[in-house]
C-alpha positions as CSV (number, residue, x, y, z in Angstrom):
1,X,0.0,0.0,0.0
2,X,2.6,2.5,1.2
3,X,4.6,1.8,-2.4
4,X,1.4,2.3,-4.3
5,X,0.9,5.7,-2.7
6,X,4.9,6.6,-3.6
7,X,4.3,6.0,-7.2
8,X,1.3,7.7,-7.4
9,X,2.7,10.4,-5.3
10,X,5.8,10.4,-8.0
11,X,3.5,10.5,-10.8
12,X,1.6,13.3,-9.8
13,X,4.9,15.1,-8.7
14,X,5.8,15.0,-12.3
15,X,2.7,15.7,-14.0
16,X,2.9,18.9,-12.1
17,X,6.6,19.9,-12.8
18,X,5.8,19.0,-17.1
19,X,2.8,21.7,-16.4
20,X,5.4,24.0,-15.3
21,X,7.7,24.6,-17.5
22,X,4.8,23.7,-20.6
23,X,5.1,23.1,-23.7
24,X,8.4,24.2,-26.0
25,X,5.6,26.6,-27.9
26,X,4.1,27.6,-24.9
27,X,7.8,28.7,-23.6
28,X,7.9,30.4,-26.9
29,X,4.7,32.2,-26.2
30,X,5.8,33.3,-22.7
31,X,9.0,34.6,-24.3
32,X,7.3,36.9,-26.3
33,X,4.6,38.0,-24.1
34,X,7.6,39.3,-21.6
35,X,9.2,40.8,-24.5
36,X,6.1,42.9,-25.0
37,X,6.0,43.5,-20.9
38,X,10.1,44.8,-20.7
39,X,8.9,47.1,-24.1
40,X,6.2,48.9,-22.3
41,X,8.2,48.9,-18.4
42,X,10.3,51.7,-17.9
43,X,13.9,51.0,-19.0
44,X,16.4,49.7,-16.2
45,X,18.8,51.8,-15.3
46,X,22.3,51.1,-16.9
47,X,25.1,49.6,-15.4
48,X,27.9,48.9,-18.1
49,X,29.7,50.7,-20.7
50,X,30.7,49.6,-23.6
51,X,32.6,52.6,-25.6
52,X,30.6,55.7,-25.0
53,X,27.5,54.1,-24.7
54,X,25.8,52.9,-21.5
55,X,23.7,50.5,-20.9
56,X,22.0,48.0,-18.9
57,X,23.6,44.2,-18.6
58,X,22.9,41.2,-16.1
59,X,25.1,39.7,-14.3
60,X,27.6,37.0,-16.1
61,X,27.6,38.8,-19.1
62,X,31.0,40.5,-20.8
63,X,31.1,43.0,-23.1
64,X,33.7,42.6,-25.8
65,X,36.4,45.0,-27.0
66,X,33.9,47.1,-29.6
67,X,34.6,46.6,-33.2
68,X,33.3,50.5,-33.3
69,X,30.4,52.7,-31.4
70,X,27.7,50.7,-33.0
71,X,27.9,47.2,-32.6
72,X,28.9,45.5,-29.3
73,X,29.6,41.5,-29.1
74,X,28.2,40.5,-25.4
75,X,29.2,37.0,-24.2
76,X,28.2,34.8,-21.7
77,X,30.3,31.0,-22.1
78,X,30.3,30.4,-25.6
79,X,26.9,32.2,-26.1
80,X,27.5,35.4,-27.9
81,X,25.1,38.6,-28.7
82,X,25.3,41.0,-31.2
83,X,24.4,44.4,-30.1
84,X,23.7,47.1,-33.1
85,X,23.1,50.6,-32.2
86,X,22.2,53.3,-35.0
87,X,21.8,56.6,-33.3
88,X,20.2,57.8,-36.1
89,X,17.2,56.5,-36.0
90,X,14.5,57.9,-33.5
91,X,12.2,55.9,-31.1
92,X,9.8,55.3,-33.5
93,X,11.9,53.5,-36.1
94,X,10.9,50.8,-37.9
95,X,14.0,51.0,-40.0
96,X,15.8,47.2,-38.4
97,X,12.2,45.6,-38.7
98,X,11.8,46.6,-42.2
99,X,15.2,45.5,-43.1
100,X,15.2,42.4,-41.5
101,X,11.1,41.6,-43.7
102,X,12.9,42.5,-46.8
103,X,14.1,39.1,-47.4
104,X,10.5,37.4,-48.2
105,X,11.9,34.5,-48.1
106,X,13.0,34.3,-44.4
107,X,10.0,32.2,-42.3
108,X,9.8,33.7,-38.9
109,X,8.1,31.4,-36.4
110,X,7.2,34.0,-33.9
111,X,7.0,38.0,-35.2
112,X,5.5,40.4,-32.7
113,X,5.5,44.0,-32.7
114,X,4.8,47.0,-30.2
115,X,3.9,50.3,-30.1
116,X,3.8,52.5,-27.1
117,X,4.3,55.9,-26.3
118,X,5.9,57.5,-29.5
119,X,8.1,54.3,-30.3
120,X,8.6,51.2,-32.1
121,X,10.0,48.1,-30.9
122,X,9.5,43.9,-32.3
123,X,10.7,40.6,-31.3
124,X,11.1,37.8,-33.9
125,X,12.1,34.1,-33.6
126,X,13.6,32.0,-36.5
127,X,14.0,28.8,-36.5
128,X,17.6,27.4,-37.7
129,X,17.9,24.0,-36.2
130,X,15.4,21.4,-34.1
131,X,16.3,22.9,-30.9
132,X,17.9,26.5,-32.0
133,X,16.2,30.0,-33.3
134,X,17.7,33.2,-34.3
135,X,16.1,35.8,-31.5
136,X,16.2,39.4,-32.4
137,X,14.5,42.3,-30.2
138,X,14.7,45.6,-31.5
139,X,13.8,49.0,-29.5
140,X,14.0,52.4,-32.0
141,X,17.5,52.2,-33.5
142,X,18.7,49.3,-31.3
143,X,18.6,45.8,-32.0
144,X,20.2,42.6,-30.2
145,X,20.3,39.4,-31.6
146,X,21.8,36.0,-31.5
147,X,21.4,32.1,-31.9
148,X,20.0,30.3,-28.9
149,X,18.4,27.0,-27.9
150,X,15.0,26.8,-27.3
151,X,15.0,26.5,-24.0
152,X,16.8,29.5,-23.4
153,X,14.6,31.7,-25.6
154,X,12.1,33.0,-23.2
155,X,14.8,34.3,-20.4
156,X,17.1,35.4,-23.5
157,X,14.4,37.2,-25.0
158,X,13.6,39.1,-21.5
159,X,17.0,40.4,-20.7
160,X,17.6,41.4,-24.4
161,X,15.2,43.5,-24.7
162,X,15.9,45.4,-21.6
163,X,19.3,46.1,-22.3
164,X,17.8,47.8,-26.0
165,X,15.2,49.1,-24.2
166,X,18.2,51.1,-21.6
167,X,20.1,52.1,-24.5
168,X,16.9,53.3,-26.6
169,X,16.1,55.7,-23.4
170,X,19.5,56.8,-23.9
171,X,19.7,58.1,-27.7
């Protein structure tokens, strides 16, 4: 009796941990859905450098020597981020979205965009490989992106777009 009751307490234990963390899509979905909340939050306040231009960056991650002022290589391991900044463009910008839908050929599995107060901002998800997608988040004139498994999509997607969303407040 008292094994019966260990199994089905097992059983249950897991069903409830696979509701958890839900499906991969559903991951997907929440990844996006916070990408939309971090557009619309006030910006964090910066806390890194990189050149002239300030931003914010969580903990673990390094900024690499810039090439130039407007793209910045972020690492954390072997995972690397490619930040692009064009201080030319204002708030509202739709100029990195627009480039990146020129190719009609590119499939995007996720494109969302957002509008809020006098600017533009989008998150889209492409997927490369079973268990990898190219993530890009874009605020104004700032855009991050890079290539990262699936289950590190939703919490990639977060953090991204609050360090474009520091740097956009900044311009």
């Amino acid at each position: 009796m008292k094994r019966s009751a260990f199994i089905a307490g097992t059983v249950l234990s897991m069903i409830l941990l696979a509701g958890c963390t839900g499906t991969p899509e559903e991951r997907l979905a929440e990844g996006l859905s916070e990408t939309r909340t971090v557009f619309e939050e006030e910006p964090p306040e910066t806390n890194e450098t990189a050149g002239e231009t300030e931003l914010y960056l969580p903990g673990g991650y390094d900024i690499e020597e810039p090439t130039d002022e407007n793209n910045v290589i972020i690492t954390q391991g072997s995972d690397s981020f490619v930040l692009f900044i064009n201080p030319n463009e204002a708030p509202d910008s739709k100029f990195f979205y627009d480039l990146q839908k020129a190719n009609e050929e590119q499939e995007w599995a996720a494109d969302e965009t957002f509008e809020q107060n006098g600017r533009f901002g989008f998150s889209t998800l492409r997927a490369i490989a079973d268990d990898r997608f190219e993530v890009v988040v874009s605020a104004g004139g700032v855009k991050m992106t890079t290539i990262s498994e699936q289950s590190d999509v939703p919490e990639n997607m977060e953090w991204m777009m609050k360090t474009v969303r520091s740097i956009e407040e900044g311009n």
